[in-house]
N, C-alpha and C positions, 0 to 999 in steps of 0.2 A: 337125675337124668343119667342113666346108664349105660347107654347106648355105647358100644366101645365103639375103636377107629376099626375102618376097613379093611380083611384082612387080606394077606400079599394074592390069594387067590382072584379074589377081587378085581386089586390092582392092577394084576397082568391081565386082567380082561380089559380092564378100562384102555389101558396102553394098547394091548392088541386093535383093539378097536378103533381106534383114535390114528393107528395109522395107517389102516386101513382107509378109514376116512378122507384122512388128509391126500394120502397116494392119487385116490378115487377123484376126489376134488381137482386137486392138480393136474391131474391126468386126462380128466372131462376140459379145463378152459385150454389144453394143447392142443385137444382134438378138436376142439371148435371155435382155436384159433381168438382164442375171449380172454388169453391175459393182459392182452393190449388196453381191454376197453375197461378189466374190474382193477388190473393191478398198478401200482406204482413202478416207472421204471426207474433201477438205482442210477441215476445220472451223477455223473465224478464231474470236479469242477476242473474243465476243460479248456481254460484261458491262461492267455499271456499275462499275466498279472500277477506282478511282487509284489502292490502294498493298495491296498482300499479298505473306507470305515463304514459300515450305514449301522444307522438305525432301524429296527423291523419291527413294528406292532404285531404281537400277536393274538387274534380274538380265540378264543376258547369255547367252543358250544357242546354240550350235550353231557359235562359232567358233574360233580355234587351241585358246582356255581357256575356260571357265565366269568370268567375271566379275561382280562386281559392286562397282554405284557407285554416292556417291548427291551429287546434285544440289543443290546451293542456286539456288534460282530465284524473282525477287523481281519482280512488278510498280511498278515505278516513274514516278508518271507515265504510265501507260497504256504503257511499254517494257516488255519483259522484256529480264532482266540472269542471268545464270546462273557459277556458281562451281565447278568441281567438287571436294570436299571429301574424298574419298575412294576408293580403286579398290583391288581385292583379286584379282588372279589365282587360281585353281583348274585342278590340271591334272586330266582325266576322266580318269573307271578305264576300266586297262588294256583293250582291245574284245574283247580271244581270251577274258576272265578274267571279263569281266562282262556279255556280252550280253544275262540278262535281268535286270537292274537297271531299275525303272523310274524314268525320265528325272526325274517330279517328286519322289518320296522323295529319289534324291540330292540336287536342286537344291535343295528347302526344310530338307535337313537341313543344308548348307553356309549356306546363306539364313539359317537362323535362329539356328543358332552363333556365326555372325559376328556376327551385329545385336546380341546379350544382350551375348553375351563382351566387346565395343567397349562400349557401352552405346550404340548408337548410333538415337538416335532417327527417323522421316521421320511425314511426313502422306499420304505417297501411294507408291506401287511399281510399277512400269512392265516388262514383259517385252516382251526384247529375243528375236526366236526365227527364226534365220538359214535356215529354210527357208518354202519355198512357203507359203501361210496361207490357207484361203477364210472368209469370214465369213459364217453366215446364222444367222436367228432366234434372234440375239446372241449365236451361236457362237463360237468362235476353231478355225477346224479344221485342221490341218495335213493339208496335201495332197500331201507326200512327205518323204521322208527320205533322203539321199544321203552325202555323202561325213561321212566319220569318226564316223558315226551309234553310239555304240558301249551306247545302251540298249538294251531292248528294243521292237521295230517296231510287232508288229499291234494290242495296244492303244491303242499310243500314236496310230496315226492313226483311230482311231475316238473320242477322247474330245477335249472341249472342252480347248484349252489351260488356259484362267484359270482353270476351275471345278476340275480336276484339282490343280492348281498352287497354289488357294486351299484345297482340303481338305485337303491334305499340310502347307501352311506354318499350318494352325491344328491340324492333329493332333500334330505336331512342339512347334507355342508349349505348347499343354496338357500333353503332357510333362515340358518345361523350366520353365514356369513353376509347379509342382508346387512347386517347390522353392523359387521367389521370390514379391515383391509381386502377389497374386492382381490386384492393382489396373490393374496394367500396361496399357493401352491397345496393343491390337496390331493394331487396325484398318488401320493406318499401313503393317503388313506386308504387308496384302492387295493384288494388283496389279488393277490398274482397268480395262488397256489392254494388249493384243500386237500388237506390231509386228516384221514383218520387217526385219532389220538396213538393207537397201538403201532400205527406207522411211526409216525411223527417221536415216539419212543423210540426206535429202531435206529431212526437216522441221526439222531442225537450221535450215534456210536461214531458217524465217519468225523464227529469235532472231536472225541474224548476219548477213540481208542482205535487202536488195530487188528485187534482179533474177531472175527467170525461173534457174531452177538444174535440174541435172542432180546426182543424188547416186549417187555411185560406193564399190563396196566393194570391193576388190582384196587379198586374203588368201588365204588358204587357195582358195580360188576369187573367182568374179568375180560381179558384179552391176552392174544399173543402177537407178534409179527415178524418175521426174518424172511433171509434172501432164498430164492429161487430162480433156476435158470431156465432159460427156454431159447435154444437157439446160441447165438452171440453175446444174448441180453442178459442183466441181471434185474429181477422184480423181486420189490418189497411184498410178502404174501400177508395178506390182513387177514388172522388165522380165524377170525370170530369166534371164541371157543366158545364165548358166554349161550348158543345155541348150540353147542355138541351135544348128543343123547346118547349117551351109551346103552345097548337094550342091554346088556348083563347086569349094568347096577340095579340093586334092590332097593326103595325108596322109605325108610321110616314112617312109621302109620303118622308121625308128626306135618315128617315132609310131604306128604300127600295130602293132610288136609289142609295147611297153610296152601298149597297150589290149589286146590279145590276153591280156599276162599279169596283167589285173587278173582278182581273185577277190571283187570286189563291183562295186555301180552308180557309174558315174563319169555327169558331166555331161562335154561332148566339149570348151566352152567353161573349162570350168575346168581340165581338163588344159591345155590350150593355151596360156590366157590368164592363171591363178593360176599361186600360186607354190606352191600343195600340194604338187603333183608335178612341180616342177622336178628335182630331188635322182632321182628316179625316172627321170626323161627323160634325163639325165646319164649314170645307170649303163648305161641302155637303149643309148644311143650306144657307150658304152663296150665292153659286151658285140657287138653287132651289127656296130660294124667293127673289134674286136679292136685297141681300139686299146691299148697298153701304159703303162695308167692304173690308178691304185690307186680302186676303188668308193667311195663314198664310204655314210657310212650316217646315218641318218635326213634332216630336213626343215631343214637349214642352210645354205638361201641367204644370208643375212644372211653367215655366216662365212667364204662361201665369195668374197661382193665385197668383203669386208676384204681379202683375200690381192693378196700383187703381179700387177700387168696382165700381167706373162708367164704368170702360173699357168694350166697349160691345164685344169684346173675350171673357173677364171674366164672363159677364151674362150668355152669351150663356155657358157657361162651365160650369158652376154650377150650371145652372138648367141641364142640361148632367148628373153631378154630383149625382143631388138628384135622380133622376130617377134610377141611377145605384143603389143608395146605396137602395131605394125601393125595388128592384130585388133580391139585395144581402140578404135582411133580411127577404124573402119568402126563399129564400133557406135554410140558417140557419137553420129557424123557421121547415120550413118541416124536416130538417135532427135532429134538437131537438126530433121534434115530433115520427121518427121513431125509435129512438134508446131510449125511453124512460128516457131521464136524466129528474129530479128535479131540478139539479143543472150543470153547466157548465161555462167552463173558453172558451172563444174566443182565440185562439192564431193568434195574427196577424204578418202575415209578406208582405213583401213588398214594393215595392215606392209608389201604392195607400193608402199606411197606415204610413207616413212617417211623417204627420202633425198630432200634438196632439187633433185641433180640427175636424179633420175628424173622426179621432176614436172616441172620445167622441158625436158627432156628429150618428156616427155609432151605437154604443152602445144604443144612447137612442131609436134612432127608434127602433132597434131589439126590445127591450124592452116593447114598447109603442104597436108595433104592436103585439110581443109574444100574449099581454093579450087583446089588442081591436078585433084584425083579427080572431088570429089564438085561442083563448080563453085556451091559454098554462098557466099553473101555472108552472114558473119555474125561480130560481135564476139565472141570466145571470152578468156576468164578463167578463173584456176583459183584456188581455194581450201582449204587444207589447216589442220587442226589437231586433235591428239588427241583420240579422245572423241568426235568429232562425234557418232556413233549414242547414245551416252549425252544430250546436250542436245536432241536431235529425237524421245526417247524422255518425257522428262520435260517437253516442251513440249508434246506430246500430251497427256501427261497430267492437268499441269495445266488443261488450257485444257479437255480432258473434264470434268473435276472444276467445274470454275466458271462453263462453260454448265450443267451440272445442277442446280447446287446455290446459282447468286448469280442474282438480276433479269435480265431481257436489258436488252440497251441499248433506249431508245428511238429510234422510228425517224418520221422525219419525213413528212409526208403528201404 
């Protein structure tokens, strides 16, 4: 597979474009006055309060597994401090086998098995929900559904996340606790807050750091998300890349037929730039130049960069590899570019960020390219540790729960 990487002509299209995009986007929900209703506003914890602990379950929807975690997160000193205590993978029914399943029976019946059966107690529960999200007239609305979606669709994007999500996890506890102390406080079960996963990265930053941050999701597809002002207010922008289309990029006769043989919606970016369908892009090659290679089958990148550097799996993947990280670091660069930072922290999360030298790896291209392509003067850092979308989840959370419900601070005249 010969296919070299991209070259800088390329890349300055991709980045040109990309912020033009982003400008155009931003620029359209000003004028029509819709960042209210799609975006997150960055709310600061805004109370009188030295020392509090909770515990916050976090459910996970929409990425490789159904997750969920829960949080110890303690105000100390006017700091949060956070612990994670817990984490429970779940793999989703089969998609051919289960298409109409709706999304929150399964989640709160997993949800509230685990909670009893552990005995595991929280004060608050956070949904974590890896696609699109618009918010209005205190909705949580999901505004598409894509890759490995495997419940059922046209309800699920007409109804509120939480409201749906909290009638299911209290029709489930009334069931269950049938049987146990009718006493049980299950309050604690009901989630307060949905957050899109690449948000939910982002705010991670206000527990673990002080600088201007970009939070990145790189799994199964890709994502970006950081702040944006409008007015007074600061909003978390949920950058969607994994649907960017760049019309200057050229598409490999591979990459065209693998799109050709999909039989659901793809995002163009997450093929490209996730590692969903690497394994897929693989075979694709495989077939198209007949090369005399054994297919491989299912979603085992990971197994396939254990194998020796001669492995030509591993060639063909890693030149995949570079290509993607290419992509990624036009986007970055252009979302750098538009939000005007000097300085910025990468927050990485994810299984495509799982290996230390990918990240670093990562890092230096952004870098390299920052100042050759895109001719940005800017300090760039990267930041990696598991969980991140679990702590930016339950930080939200909290800090919702304690502007509503403690004094505000007082404010000086």
């Amino acid at each position: 597979y010969d296919v070299p990487g991209y070259t800088k002509d390329t890349l300055y299209n991709v980045y040109y474009e990309y912020q033009l995009h982003l400008t155009e986007n931003i620029n359209n929900m000003i004028i029509c006055d819709d960042i209210k209703q799609t975006l997150v506003e960055d709310i600061p914890l805004n109370v009188d309060i030295k020392k509090c602990e909770f515990n916050i379950a976090i459910l996970d929807v929409g990425g490789s597994f159904f997750k969920i975690a829960v949080i110890n997160i303690k105000v100390v000193d006017g700091k949060l401090k956070t612990e994670t205590t817990s984490v429970k993978n779940f793999e989703y029914p089969i998609e051919s086998k289960n298409g109409q399943i709706f999304w929150y029976d399964w989640v709160s019946d997993k949800f509230v098995e685990y909670m009893l059966n552990n005995d595991i107690k929280t004060d608050l529960s956070s949904l974590i929900f890896s696609y699109p999200i618009k918010y209005k007239g205190g909705k949580s609305m999901p505004m598409a559904l894509a890759k490995h979606w495997c419940f059922e669709f046209e309800e699920t994007l007409k109804s509120d996340l939480k409201e749906t999500l909290n009638h299911a996890i209290k029709n489930k506890l009334f069931d269950n606790l049938t049987s146990l102390d009718s006493t049980v406080d299950s309050t604690g079960l009901l989630v307060n807050c949905v957050l899109n996963d690449s948000v939910a990265t982002f705010l991670s930053s206000k527990v673990i750091l002080d600088d201007i941050a970009i939070g990145i999701i790189l799994g199964t597809g890709t994502n970006g998300s950081f702040i944006i002002k409008c007015e007074d207010k600061e909003y978390v922008y949920n950058a969607e890349w994994g649907s960017f289309v760049p019309k200057s990029l050229a598409l490999t006769d591979e990459e065209t037929d693998f799109i050709n043989s999909l039989q659901k919606k793809y995002n163009l970016m997450d093929i490209l730039i996730g590692n969903g369908y690497k394994c897929g892009l693989i075979n694709q090659i495989i077939k198209t130049r007949s090369l005399n290679l054994i297919e491989i089958e299912g979603d085992c990148v990971k197994h396939i960069l254990q194998k020796d550097d001669d492995d030509e799996h591993k060639i063909i993947l890693q030149k995949l590899i570079y290509r993607s990280r290419q992509l990624m670091s036009m986007l970055v660069c252009g979302s750098i570019n538009v939000i005007k930072a000097n300085k910025i922290c990468i927050l990485l999360n994810g299984s495509g960020y799982s290996d230390d030298c990918e990240r670093q790896a990562l890092l230096k291209m952004i870098q390299n390219y920052a100042k050759e392509i895109c001719d940005l003067d800017v300090e760039i850092k990267i930041h990696y540790e598991e969980g991140l979308t679990f702590i930016g989840a339950a930080y939200y959370s909290l800090v919702k729960f304690l502007n509503e419900n403690v004094k505000p601070k007082k404010t000086m005249n």
